[in-house]
N, C-alpha and C positions, 0 to 999 in steps of 0.2 A: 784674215779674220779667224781664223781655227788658233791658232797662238790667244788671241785675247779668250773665246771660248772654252779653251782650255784653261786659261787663268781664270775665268770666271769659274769655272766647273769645280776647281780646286780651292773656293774660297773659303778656311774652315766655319768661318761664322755664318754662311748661310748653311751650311752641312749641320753645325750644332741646331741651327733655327730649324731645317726638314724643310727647309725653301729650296724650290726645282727652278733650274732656268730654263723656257720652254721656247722662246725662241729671243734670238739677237739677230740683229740687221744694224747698219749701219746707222747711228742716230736711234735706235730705238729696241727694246727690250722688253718682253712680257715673260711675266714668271706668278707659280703658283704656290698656296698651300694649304694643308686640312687644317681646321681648327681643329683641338681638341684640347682636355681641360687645364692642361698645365701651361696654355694661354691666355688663359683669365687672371685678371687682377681678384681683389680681396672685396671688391664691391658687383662681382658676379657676372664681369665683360669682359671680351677681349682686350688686352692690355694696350694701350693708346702704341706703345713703343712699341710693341711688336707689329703691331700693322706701320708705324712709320718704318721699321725694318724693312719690313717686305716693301715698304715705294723705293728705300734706300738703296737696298740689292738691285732693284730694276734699272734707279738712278744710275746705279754706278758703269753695271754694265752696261747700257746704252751711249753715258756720254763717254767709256772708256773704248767702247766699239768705233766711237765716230773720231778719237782723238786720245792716242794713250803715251804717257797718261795723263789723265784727270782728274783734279782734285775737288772738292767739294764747298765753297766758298758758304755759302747759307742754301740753306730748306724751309721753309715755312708752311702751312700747311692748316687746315678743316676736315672734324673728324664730324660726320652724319650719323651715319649710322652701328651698329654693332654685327654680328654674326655668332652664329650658334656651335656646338660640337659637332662634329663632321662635316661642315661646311668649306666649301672647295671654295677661296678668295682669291684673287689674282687681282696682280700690280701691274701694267704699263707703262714704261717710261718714253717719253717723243721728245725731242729736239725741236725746239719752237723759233729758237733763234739763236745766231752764232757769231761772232766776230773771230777775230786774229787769236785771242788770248780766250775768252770766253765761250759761254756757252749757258743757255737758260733752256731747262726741262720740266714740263709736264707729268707728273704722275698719277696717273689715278687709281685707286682700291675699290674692286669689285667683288659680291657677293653673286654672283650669277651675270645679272644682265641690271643692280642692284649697285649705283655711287656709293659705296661707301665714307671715303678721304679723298681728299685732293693737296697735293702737293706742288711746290713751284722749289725747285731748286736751280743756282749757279754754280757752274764749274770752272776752275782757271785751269785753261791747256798750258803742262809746260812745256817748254819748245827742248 
């Protein structure tokens, strides 16, 4: 598990995003980050894509934890609510069900204790 944590740790696009990975387990990933304003879109909210980033990064490392590696087959996903400047968000990703070749995850975005997104993505395991 340290080998995949390590490659997550190294990812440069969550480094450019200031996304921390706070913890990985087998099947599942939680990771954080601050808002602040050069994550807002042009209509005065957190940017849709940047919170599906942050379920994305959780995505990956969790289903790449349980099976690496893992590729990303579709995401779909509901955005709720928004979040403000220096608000601490966190993503969760869980393994909900897996086959031989696949694998379907749970994401969810929180403001505190606050649903923000929810995500359902598939992963193909390649062998």
């Amino acid at each position: 598990m340290n080998d995949i944590n390590e490659k997550i740790a190294g990812d440069p696009y969550l480094n450019f995003l200031g996304i921390s990975i706070d913890k990985v387990e087998k099947g599942y990933a939680l990771c954080s980050v601050t808002i602040t304003k050069d994550m807002f879109n042009f209509i005065g909210v957190v940017h849709g894509g940047f919170i599906f980033s942050l379920a994305d990064v959780a995505f990956s490392a969790a289903s790449n934890s349980d099976h690496f590696p893992s590729y990303a087959l579709d995401i779909s996903g509901s955005f709720f609510k928004t979040a403000k400047i220096g608000d601490l968000i966190t993503a969760e990703a869980r393994l909900i069900h897996t086959t031989r070749r696949t694998g379907m995850y749970r994401m969810e975005v929180f403001n505190s204790s606050e649903l923000i997104a929810t995500f359902n993505g598939t992963v193909f395991k390649k062998t």
